[in-house]
C-alpha positions in Angstrom: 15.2 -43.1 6.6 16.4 -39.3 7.2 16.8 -39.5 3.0 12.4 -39.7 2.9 11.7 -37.9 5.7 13.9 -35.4 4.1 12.4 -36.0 0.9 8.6 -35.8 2.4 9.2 -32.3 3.9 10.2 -30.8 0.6 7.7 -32.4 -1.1 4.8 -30.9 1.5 7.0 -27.1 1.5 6.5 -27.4 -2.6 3.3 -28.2 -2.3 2.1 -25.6 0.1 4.2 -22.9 -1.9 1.8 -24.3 -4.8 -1.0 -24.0 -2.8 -0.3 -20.5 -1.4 1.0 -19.1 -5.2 -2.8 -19.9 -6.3 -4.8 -18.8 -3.9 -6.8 -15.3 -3.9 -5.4 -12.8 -1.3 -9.1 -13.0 0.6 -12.8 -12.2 0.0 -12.6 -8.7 1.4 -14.1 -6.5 -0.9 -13.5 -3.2 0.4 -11.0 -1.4 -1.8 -7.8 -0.3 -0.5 -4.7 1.7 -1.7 -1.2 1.9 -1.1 1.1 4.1 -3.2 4.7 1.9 -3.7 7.0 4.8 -5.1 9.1 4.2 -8.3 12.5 2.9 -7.2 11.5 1.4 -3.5 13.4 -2.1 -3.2 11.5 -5.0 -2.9 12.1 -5.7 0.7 10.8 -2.4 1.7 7.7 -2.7 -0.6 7.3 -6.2 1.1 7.3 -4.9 4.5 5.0 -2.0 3.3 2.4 -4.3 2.2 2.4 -6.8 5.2 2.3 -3.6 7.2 -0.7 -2.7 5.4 -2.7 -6.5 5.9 -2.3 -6.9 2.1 -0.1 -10.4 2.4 -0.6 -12.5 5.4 2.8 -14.5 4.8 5.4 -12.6 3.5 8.2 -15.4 3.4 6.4 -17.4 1.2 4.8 -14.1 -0.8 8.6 -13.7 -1.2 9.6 -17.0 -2.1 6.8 -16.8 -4.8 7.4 -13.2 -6.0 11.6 -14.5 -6.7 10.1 -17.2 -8.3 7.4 -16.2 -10.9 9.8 -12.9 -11.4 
């Protein structure tokens, strides 16, 4: 039984990542900048962009981001 609901879990976590991965970032159309300097690590550029309402969840921006490279 655990083995399912185990296996049921990662199967919805998958899917949502899937879901997430493909969707736009939002419908705002107002333009926006933000300047990520050469060399900043990817954890700081992450926490500059949620900082700056660009991602809404940045676990699973970064889970996509390792991902698709």
């Amino acid at each position: 039984m655990a083995t399912i609901l185990a296996g049921c879990i990662l199967a919805f976590v998958i899917m949502d990542m899937l879901q997430y991965a493909g969707t736009p970032a939002g419908s705002d159309t107002t333009k926006s900048l933000l300047v990520i300097p050469p060399g900043q690590g990817f954890n700081t550029s992450l926490a500059a962009l949620d900082k700056a309402g660009f991602i809404s969840h940045p676990l699973k921006f970064k889970i996509v981001a390792r991902y698709k490279g």
